[in-house]
C-alpha positions as CSV (number, residue, x, y, z in Angstrom):
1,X,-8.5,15.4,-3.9
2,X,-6.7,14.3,-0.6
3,X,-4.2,11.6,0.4
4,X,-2.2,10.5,2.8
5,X,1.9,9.4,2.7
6,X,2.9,7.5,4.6
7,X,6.6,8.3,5.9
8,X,6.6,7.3,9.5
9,X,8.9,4.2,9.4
10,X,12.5,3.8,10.4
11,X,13.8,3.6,7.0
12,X,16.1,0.5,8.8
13,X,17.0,-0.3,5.2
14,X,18.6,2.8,3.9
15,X,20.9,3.2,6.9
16,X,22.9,4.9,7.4
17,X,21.0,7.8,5.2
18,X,18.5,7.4,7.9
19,X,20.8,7.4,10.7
20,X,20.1,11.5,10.7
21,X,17.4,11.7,8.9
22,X,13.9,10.1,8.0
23,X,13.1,8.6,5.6
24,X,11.3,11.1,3.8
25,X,14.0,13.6,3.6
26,X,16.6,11.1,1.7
27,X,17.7,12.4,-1.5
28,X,16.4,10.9,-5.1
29,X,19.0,13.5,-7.6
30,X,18.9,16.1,-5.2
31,X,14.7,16.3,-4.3
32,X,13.8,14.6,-1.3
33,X,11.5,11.3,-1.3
34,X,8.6,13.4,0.2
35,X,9.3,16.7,-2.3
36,X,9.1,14.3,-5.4
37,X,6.1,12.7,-4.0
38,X,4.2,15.8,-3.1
39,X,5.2,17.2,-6.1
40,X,3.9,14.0,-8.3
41,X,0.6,13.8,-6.2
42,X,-0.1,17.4,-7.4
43,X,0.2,16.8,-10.6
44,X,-2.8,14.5,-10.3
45,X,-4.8,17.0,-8.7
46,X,-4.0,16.2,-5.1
47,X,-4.2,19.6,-3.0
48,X,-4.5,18.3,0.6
49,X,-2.1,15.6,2.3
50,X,-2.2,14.5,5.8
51,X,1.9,12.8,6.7
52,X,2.1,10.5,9.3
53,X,5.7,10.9,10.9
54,X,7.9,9.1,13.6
55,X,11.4,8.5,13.3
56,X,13.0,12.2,13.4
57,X,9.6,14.1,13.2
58,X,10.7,17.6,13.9
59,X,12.8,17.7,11.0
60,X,10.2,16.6,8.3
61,X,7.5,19.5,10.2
62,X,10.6,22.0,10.0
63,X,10.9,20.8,6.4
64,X,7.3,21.2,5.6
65,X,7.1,24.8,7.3
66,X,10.3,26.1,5.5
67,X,9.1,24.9,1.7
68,X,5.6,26.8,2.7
69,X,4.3,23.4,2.7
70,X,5.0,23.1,-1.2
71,X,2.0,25.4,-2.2
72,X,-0.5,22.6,-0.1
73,X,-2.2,22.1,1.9
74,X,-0.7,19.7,4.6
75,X,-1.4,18.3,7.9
76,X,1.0,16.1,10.2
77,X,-0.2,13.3,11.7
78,X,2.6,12.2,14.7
79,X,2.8,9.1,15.7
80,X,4.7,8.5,19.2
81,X,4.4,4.8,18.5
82,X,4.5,3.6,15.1
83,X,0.9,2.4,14.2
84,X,1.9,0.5,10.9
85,X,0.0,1.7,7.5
86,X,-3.8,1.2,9.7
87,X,-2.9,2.1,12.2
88,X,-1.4,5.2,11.0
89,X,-4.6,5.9,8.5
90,X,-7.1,4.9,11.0
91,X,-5.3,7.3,13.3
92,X,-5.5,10.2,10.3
93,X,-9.1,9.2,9.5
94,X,-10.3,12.9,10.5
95,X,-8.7,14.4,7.8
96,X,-11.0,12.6,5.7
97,X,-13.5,12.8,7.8
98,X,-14.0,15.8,8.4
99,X,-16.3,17.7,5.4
100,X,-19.2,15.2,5.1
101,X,-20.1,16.6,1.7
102,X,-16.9,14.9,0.1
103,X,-17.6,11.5,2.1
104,X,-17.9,10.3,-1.6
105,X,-14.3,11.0,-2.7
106,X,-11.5,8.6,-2.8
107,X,-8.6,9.6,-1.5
108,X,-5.1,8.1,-2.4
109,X,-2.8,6.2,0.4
110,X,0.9,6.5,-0.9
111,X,4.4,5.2,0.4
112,X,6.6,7.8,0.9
113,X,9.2,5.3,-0.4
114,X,8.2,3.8,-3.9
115,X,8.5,5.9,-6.6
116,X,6.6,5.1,-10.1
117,X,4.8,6.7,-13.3
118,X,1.4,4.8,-12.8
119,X,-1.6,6.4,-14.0
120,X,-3.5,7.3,-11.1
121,X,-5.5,9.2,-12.9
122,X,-6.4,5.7,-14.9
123,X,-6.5,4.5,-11.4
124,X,-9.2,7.0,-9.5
125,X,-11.2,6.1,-12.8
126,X,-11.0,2.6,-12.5
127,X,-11.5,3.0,-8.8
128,X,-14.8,4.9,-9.0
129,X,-16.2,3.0,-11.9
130,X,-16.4,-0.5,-10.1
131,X,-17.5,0.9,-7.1
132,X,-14.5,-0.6,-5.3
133,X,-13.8,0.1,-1.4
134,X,-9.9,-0.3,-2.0
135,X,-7.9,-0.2,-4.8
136,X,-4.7,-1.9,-5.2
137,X,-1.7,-0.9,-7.8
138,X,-0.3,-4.3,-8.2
139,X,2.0,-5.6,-10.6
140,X,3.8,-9.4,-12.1
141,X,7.1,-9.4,-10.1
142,X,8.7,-11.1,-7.5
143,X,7.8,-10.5,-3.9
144,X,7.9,-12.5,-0.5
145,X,4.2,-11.8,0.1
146,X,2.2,-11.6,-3.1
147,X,-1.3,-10.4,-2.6
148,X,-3.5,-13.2,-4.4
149,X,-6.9,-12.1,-6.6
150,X,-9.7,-14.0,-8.4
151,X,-10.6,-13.6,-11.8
152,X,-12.9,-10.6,-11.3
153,X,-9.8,-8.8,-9.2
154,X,-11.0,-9.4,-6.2
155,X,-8.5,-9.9,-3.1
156,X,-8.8,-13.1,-1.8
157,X,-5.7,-13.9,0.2
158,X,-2.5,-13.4,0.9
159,X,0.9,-16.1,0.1
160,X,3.8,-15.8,3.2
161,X,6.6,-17.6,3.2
162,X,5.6,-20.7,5.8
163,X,1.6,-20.1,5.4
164,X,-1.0,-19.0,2.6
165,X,-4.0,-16.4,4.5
166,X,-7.2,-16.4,2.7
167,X,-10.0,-14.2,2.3
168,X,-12.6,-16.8,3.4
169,X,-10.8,-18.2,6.4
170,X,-10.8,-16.5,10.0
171,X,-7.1,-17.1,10.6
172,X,-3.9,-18.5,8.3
173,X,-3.6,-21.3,6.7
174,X,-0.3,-23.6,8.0
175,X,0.9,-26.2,6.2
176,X,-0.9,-29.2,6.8
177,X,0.6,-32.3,7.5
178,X,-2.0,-34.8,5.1
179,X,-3.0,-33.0,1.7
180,X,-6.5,-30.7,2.6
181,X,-9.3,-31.2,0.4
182,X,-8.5,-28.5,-1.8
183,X,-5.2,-27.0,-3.3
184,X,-4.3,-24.2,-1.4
185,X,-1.4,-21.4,-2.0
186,X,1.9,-22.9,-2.8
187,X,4.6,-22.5,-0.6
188,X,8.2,-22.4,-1.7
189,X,11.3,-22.7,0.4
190,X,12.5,-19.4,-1.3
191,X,9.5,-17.1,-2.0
192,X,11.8,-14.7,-3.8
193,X,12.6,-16.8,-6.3
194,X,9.1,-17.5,-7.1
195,X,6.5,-16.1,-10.0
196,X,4.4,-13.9,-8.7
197,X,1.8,-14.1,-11.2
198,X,1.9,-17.9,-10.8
199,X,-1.7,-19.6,-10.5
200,X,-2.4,-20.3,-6.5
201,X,-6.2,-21.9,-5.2
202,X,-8.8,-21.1,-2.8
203,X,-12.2,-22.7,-1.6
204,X,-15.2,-21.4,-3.3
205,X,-18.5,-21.5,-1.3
206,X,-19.2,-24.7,-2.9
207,X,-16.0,-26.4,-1.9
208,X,-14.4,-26.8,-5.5
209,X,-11.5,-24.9,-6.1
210,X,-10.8,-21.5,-7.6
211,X,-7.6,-20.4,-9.4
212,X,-6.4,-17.0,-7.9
213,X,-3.7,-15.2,-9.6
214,X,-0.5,-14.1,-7.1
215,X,0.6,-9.8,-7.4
216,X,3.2,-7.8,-6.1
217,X,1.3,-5.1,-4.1
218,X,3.1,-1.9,-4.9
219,X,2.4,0.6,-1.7
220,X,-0.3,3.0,-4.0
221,X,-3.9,2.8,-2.6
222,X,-6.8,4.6,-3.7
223,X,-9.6,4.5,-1.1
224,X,-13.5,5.2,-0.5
225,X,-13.7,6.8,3.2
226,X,-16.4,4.1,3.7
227,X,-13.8,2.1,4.9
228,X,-13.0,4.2,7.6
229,X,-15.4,3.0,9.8
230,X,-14.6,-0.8,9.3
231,X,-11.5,-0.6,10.5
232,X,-12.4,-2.5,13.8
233,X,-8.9,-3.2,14.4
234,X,-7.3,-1.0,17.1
235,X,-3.8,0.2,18.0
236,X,-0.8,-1.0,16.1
237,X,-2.2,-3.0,13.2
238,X,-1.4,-3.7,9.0
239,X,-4.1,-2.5,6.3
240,X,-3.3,-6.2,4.5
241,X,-5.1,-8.3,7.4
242,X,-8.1,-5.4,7.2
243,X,-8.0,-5.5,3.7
244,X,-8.5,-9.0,3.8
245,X,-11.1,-9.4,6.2
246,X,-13.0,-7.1,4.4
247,X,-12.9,-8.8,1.3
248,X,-14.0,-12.0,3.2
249,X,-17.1,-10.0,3.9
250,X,-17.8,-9.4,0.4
251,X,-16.7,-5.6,0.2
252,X,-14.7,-5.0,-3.2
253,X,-11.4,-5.0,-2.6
254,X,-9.7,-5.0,-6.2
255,X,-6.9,-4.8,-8.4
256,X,-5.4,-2.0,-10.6
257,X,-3.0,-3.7,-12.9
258,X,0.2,-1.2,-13.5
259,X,2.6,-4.1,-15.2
260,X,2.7,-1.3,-17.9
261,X,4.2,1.6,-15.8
262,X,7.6,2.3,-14.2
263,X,7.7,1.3,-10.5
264,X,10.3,0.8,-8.1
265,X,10.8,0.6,-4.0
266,X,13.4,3.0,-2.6
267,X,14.1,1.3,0.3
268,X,17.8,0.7,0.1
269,X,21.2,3.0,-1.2
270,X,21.5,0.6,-4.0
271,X,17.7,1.3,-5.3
272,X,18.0,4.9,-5.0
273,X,21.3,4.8,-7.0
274,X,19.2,2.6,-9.5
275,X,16.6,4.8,-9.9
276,X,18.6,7.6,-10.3
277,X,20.0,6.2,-13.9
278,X,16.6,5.3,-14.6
279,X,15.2,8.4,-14.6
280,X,11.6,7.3,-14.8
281,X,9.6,11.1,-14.0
């Protein structure tokens, strides 16, 4: 199986570990971000990696080269300008691409900064069995910018602070000034404070309104290279937006629920401390 981890950012949150380093090379208990997830991807039968890298570049190649690429195979995928997660995978897309006998197999997209015990195993399966495009590990936690899915799973919008996006419309949704003729996504003032799994509403086809339920995305992907190809968007660009249009045009786009599993973001000092007590893996 092959996947891509995504470790070009700036890591602006974790300064100053990343003032002379990436991200990927911050410690977790002594293993680097990018060892434990290598090293966790394996053990769900991942042999082949593609890393998209940035912010001090050299050292994660150097890295790579001096632990023989942790017994995997591994590509590097440099980005001069950071591309944003599809920008950065459309800009990998040969590496999954490139034997057209495993066009079929789903490959994993993973944040080199989350760290979690999800089943991704469970996941693949659930992937391949509905025949889904993308796959989403999402979860019922508080988040600024809940992904928002119908009662089949299917992405159908997006909630940001100041403006609800929806699956079915070309462009977001503001805040209208008179009520619209539906209920859409409900805004708060403070969307950290909010429920994520709190009920939010779209326009069905027929114009009567559908109750979506709001998720935490949690930076895990599994994907079908199919979507390689529909990813129209060019240069610098978010998978969310993609994700989104694509699910306007009917491609599955679902939900893995992982409210069961250990999962936390490692993007500041105070979360890697944290997840050191917690010793999840």
């Amino acid at each position: 199986m092959k996947a891509m981890i995504l470790a070009a950012g700036l890591g602006t949150r974790l300064k100053p570990l990343t003032d002379t380093r990436p991200k990927a090379l911050v410690e977790l208990s002594g293993r680097t971000l990018l060892e434990i997830t290598l090293t966790r991807l394996r053990t769900f039968g991942v042999t082949e990696v593609i890393v998209n890298v940035h912010h001090f570049a050299g050292m994660v190649i150097d890295y790579l080269q001096s632990h023989e690429n942790f017994g995997m195979r591994i590509e590097v995928s440099r980005e001069e300008v950071l591309l944003d997660t599809g920008g950065g995978l459309k800009k990998a897309s040969w590496f999954f691409l490139e034997d057209s006998s495993r066009l079929d197999e789903a490959f994993l997209l993973h944040n080199v900064d989350v760290i979690s015990n999800i089943d991704l195993r469970a996941m693949l399966q659930f992937h391949v069995d509905s025949h889904a495009l993308a796959t989403l590990a999402v979860q019922s936690r508080k988040t600024s910018r809940p992904l928002l899915f119908n009662d089949q799973g299917q992405l159908r919008g997006r909630r940001i602070e100041g403006y609800s996006s929806l699956a079915n419309r070309q462009s977001p949704l503001p805040q209208a000034p008179e009520p619209p003729p539906f209920e859409p996504a409900q805004i708060t003032a403070n969307c950290h404070s909010e429920r994520s799994a709190e009920p939010a509403f779209s326009v069905s086809p027929a114009g009567h309104s559908n109750k979506l339920q709001a998720f935490a995305f949690s930076g895990i992907h599994i994907i079908s290279p199919r979507l390689l190809p529909l990813l129209t968007e060019e240069g610098v660009f978010p998978i969310i937006p993609s994700y989104l249009r694509l699910s306007a045009q009917s491609q599955k786009i679902l939900a893995f629920h992982a409210d069961n599993y250990y999962w936390r973001d490692l993007g500041r000092p105070a979360d890697l401390a944290q997840a050191a007590l917690d010793a999840p893996l």
